[in-house]
N, CA and C of each residue as an Amber inpcrd file, in Angstrom:
protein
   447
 -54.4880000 -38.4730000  56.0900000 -55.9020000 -38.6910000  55.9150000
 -56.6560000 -37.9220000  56.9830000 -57.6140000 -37.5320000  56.3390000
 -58.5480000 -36.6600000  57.6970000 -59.4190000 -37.3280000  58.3400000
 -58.9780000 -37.5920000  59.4440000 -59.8150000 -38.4790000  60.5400000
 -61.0830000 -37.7420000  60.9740000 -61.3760000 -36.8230000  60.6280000
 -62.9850000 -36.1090000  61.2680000 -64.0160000 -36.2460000  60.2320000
 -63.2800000 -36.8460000  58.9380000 -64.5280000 -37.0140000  57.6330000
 -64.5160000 -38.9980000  57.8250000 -64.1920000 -39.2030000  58.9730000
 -64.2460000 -40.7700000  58.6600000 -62.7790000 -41.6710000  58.7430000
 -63.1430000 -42.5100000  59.0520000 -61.7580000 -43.5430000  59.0630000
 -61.6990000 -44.1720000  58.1380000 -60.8160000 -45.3920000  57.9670000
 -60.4200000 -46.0310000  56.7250000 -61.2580000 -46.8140000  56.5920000
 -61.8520000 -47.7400000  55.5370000 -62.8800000 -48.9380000  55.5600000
 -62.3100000 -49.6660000  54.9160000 -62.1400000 -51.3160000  55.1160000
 -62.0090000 -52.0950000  54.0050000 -63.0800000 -52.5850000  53.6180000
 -63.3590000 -52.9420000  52.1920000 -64.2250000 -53.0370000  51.4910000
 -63.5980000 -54.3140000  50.1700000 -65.1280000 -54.7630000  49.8980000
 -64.8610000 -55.6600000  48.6780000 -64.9490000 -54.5990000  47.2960000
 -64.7520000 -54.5580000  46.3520000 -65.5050000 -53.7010000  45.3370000
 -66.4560000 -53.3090000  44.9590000 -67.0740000 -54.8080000  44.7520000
 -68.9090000 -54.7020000  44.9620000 -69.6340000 -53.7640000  45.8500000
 -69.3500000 -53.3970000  46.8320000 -69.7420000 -52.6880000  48.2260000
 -70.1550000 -51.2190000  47.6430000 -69.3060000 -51.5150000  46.5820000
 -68.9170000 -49.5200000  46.5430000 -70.3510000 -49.5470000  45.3820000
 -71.1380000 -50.5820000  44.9110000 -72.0410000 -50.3990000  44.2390000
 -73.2850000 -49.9320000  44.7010000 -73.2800000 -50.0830000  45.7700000
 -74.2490000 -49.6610000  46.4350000 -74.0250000 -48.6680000  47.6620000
 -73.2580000 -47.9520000  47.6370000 -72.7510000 -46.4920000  48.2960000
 -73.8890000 -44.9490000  47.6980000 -74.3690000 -44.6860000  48.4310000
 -75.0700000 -43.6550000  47.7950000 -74.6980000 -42.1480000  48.1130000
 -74.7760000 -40.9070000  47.7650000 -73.9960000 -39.5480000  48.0220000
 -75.1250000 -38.8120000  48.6740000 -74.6180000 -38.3710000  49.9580000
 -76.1760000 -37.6970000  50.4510000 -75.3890000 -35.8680000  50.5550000
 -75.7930000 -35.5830000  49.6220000 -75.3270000 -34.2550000  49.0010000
 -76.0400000 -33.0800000  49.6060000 -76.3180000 -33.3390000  50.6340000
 -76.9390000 -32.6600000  51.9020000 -75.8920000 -32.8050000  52.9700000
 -75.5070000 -33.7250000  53.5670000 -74.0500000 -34.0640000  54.1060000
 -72.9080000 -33.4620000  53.4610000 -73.2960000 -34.1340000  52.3450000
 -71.7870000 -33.9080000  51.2170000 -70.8340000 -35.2010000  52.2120000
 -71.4140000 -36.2050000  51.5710000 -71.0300000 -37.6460000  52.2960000
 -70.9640000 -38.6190000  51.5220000 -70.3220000 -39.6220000  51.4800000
 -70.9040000 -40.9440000  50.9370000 -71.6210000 -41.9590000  52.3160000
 -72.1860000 -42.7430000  51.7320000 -73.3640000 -43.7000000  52.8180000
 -73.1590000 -45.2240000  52.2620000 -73.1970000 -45.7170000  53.3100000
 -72.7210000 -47.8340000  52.7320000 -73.8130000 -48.3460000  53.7610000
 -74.5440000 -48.9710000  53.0890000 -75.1780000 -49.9170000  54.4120000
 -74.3640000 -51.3670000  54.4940000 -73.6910000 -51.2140000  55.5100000
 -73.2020000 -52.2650000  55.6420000 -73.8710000 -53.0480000  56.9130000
 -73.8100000 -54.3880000  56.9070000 -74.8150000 -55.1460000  57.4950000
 -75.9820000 -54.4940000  57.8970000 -76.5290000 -53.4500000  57.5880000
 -78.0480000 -53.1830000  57.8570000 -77.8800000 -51.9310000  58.4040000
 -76.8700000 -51.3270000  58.5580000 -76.5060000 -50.3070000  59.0920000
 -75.9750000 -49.6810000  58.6320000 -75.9300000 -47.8360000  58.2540000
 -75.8130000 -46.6880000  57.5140000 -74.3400000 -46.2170000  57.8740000
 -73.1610000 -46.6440000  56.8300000 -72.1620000 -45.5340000  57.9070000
 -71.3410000 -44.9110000  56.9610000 -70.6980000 -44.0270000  57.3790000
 -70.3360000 -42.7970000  56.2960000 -68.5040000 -43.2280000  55.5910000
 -68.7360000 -42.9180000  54.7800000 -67.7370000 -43.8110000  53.6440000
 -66.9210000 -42.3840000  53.2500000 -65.4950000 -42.6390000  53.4460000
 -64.6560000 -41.4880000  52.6710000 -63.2330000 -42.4880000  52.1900000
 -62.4610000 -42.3380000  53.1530000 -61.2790000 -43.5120000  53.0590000
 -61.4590000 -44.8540000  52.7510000 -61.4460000 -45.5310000  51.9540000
 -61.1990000 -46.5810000  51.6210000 -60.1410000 -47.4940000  51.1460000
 -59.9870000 -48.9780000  51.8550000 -59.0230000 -49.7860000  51.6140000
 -59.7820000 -51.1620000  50.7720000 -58.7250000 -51.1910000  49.7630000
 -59.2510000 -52.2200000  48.5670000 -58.4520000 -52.8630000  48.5190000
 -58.6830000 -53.9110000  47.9970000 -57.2780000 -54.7240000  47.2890000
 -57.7490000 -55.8120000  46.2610000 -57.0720000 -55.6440000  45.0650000
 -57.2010000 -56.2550000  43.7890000 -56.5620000 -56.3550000  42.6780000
 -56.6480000 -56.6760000  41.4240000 -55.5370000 -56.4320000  40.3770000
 -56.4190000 -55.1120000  39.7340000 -55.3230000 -54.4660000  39.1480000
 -55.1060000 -52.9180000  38.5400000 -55.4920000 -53.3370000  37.2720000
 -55.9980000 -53.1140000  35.9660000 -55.6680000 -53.1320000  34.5770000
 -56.3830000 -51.4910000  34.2350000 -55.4070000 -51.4240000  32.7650000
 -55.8350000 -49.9850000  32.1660000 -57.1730000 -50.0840000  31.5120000
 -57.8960000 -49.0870000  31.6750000 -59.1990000 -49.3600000  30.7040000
 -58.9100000 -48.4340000  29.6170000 -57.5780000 -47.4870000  29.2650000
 -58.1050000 -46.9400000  28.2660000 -56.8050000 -46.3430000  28.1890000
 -56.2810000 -45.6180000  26.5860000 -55.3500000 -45.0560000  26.1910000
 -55.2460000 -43.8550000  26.6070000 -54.3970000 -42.9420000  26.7620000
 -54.1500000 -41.5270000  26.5690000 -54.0150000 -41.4510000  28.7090000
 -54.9810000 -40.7200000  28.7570000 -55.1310000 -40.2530000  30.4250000
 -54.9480000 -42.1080000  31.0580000 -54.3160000 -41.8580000  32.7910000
 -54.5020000 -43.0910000  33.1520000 -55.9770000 -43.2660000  33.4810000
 -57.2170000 -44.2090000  32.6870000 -58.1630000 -44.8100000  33.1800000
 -57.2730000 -46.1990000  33.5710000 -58.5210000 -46.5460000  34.7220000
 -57.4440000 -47.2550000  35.5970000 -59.0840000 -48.3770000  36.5060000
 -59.0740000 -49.2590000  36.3670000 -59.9110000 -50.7710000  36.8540000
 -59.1740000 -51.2480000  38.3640000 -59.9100000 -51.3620000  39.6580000
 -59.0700000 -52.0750000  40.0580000 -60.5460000 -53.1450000  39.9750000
 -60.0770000 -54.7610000  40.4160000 -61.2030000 -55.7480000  40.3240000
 -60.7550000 -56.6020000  41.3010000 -61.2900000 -57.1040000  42.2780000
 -61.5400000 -57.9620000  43.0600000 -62.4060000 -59.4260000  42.8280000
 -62.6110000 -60.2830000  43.3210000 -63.2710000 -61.3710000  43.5180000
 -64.7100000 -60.8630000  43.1570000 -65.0730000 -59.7530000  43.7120000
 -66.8940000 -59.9410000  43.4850000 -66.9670000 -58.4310000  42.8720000
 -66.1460000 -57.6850000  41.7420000 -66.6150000 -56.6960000  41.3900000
 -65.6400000 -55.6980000  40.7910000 -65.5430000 -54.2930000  40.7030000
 -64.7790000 -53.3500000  39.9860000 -65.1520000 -52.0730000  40.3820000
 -63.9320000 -51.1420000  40.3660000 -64.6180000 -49.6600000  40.7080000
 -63.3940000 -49.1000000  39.6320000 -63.8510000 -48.2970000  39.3080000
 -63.4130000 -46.9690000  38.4400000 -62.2350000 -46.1390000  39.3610000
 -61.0220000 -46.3230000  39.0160000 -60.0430000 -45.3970000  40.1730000
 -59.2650000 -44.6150000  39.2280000 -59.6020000 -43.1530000  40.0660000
 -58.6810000 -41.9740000  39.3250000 -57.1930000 -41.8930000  39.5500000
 -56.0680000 -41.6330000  38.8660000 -54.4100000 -41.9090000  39.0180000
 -54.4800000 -41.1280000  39.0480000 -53.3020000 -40.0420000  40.0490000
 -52.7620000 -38.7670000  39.4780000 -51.1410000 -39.3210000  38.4170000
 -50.4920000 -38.2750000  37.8350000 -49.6020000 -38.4280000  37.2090000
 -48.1290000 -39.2250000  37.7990000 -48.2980000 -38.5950000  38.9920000
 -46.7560000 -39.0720000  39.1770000 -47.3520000 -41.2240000  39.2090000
 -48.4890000 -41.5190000  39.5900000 -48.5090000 -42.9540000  39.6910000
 -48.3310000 -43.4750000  38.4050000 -48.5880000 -43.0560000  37.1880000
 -48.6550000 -43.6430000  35.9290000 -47.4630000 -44.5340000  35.6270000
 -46.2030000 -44.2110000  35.8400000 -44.8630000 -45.0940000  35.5120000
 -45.4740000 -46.5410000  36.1680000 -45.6760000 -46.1120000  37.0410000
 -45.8720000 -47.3780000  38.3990000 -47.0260000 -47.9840000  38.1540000
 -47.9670000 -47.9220000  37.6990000 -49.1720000 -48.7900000  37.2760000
 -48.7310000 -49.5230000  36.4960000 -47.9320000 -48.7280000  34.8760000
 -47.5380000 -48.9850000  34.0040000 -46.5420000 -50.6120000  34.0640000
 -46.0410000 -50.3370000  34.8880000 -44.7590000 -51.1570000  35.3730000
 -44.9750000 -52.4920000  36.1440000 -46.9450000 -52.6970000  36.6580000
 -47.2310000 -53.5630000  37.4780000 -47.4770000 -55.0240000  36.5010000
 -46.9990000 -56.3030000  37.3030000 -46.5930000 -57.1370000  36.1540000
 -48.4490000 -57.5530000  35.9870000 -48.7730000 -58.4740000  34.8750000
 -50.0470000 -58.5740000  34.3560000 -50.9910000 -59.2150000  35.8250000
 -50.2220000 -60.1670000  36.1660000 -51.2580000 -61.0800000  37.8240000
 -51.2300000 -60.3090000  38.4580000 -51.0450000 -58.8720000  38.4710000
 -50.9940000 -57.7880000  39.9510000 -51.9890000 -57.9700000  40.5930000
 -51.5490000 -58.2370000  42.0380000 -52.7540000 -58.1470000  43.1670000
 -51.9260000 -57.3810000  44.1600000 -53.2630000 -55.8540000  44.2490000
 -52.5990000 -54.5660000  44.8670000 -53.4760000 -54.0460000  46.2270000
 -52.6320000 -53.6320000  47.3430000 -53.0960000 -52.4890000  47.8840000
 -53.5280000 -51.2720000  47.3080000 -55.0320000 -50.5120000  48.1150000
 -55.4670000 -49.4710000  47.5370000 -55.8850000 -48.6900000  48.6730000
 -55.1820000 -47.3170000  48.5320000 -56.0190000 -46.5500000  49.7180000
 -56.2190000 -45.3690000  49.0290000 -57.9900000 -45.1710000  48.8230000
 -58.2370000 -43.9630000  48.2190000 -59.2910000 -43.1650000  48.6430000
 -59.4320000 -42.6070000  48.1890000 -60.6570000 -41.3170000  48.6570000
 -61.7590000 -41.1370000  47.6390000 -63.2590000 -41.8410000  48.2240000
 -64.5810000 -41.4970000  47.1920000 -64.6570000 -40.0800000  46.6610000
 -65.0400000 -39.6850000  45.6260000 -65.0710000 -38.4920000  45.0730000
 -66.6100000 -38.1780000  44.5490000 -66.5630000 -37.0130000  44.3830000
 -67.8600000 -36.6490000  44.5460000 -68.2070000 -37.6030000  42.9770000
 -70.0800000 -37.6320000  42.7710000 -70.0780000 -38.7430000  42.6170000
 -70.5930000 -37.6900000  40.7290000 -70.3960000 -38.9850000  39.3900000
 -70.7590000 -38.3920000  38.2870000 -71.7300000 -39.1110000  37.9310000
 -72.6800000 -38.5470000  37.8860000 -74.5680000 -38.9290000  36.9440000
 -73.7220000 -39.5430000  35.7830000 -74.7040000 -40.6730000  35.4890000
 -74.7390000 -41.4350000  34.2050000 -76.2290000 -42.4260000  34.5470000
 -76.9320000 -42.1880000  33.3580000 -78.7860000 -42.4550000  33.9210000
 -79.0380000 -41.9740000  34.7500000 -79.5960000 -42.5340000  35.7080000
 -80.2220000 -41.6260000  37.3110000 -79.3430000 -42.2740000  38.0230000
 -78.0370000 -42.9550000  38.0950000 -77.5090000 -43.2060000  39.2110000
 -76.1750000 -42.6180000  39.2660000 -75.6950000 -42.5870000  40.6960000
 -74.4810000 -41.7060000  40.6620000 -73.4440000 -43.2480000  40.8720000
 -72.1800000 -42.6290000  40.1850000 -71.0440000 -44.0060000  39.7870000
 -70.1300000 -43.7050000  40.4650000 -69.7450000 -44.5690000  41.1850000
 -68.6400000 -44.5600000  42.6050000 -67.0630000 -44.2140000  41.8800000
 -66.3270000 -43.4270000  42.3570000 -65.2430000 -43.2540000  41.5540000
 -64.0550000 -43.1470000  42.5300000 -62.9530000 -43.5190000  42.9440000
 -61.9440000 -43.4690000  44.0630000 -60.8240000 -42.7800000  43.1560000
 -59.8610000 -42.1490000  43.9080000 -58.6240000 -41.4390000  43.8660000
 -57.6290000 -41.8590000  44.5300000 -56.9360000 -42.8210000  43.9310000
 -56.0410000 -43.3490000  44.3690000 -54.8580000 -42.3110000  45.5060000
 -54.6420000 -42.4500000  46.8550000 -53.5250000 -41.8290000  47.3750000
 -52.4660000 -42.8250000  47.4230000 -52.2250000 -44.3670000  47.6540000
 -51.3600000 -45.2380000  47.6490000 -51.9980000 -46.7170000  46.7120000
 -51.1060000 -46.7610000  46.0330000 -51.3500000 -48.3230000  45.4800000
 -49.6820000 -49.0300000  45.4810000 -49.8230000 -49.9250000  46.2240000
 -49.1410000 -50.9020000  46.5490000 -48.8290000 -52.2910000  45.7770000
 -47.7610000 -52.6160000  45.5200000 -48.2680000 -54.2460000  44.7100000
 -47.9080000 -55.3340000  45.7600000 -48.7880000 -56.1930000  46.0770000
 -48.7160000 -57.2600000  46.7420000 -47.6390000 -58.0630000  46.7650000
 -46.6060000 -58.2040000  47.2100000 -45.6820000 -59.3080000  47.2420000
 -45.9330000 -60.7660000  47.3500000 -46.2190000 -61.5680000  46.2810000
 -46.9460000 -62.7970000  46.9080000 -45.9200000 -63.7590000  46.9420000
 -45.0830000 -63.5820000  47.4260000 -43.8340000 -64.5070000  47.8200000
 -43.9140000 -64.3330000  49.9230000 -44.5490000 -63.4100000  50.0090000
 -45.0620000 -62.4850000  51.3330000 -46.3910000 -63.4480000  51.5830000
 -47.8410000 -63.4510000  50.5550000 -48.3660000 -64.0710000  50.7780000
 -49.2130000 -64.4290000  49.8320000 -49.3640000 -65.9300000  49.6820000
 -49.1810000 -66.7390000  48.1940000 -51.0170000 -66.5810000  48.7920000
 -52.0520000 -66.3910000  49.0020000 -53.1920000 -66.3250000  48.6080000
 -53.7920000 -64.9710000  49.1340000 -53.4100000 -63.7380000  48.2950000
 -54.2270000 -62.4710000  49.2930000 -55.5940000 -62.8630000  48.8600000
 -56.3860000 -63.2080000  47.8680000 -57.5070000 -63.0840000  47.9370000
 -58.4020000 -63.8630000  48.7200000 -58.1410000 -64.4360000  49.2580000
 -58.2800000 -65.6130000  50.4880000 -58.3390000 -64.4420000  51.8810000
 -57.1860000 -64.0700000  51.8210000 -56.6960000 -63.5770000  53.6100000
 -57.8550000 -62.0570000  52.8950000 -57.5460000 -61.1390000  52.2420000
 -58.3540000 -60.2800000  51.8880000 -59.6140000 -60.6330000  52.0860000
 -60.6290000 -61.4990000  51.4660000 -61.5420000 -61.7570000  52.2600000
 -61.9200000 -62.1030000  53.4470000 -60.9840000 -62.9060000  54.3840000
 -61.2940000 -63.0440000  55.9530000 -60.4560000 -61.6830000  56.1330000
 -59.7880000 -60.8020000  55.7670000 -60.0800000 -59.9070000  56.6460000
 -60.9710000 -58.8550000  56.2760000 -61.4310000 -58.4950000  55.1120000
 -62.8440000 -57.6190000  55.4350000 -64.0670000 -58.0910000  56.3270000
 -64.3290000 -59.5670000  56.0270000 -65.2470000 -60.3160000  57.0630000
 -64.8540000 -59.9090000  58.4450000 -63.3220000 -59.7840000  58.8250000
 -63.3420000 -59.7940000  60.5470000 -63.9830000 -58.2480000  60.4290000
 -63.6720000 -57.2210000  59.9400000 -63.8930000 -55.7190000  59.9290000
 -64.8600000 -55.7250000  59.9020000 -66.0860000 -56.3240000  59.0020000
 -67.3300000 -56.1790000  58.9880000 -68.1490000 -56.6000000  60.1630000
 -67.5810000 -57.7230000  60.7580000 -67.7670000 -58.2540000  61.8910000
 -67.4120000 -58.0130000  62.9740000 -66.3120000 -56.1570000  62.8510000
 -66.1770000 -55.6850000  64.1260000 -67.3630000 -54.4160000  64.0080000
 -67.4470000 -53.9040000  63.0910000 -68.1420000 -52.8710000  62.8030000
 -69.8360000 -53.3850000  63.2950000 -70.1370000 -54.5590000  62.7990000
 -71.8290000 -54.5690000  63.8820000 -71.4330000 -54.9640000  65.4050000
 -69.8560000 -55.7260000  65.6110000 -70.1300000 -55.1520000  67.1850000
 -70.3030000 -54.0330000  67.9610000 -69.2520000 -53.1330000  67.2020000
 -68.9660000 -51.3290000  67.4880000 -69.9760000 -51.1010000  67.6310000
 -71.1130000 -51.2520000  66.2140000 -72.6040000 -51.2570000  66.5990000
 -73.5150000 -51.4090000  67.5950000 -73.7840000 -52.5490000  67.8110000
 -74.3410000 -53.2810000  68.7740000 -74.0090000 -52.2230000  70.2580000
 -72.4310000 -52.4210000  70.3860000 -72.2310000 -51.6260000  71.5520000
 -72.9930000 -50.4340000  71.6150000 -73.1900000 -49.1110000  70.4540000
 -73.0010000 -48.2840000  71.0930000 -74.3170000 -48.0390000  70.8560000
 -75.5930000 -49.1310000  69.9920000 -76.8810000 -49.0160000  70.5210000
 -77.1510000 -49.4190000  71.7570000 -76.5500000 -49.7650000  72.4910000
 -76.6330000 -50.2790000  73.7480000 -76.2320000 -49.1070000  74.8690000
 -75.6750000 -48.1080000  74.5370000 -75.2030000 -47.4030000  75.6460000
 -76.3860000 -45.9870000  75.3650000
């Protein structure tokens, strides 16, 4: 992953609804808690389902939402293969963004999807939410700090 376009973020799904492309940057933008910060890597986690025949279209969905994620080929066996309750790791990369009405639609590229072992841990969507909360809640300290210096 290229650490000079940004670090990893975890994120709910919903989040990514309100990500906007500042195509002057050539960036994505999240206000998260009130504050502007630049979005490339992203970490998700949710169940996978197919939205559609032929090419992999591909859903992941969380607790509060859904984003559109692109497969390359070699993942297709392996989606294919994930049992129906899948709850997955996701680490992907925002892509530039495609008009539909006047808004641009958040779209990720899957580089790793993972399936949750829940014998490992019997409530991720539980721990998944306290831990984007702690992240979000380190990110306005990071904040805080470095309006301060």
């Amino acid at each position: 992953m290229d650490s000079v376009k940004g670090p990893l973020r975890k994120l709910f799904c919903c989040e990514l609804k309100y990500a906007r492309y500042d195509a002057a940057d050539g960036q994505w933008i999240l206000k998260i808690d009130g504050r502007n910060v630049p979005v490339l890597w992203v970490w998700l986690q949710g169940s996978v389902k197919l939205k559609g025949k032929g090419r992999m279209q591909v859903v992941l969905s969380d607790t509060t939402g859904e984003v559109n994620v692109i497969v390359c080929s070699r993942m297709e066996k392996h989606i294919t293969a994930l049992p129906f309750d899948n709850w997955c790791n996701l680490i992907g990369e925002l892509v530039q963004p495609t008009k539909l009405a006047d808004s641009a639609v958040v779209s990720v590229k899957a580089k790793k999807l993972v399936n949750v072992n829940l014998s490992d841990n019997p409530f991720p969507k539980k721990s998944w939410a306290a831990q984007v909360y702690d992240y979000h809640q380190w990110l306005k300290q990071h904040a805080a700090t470095e309006d301060a210096q």
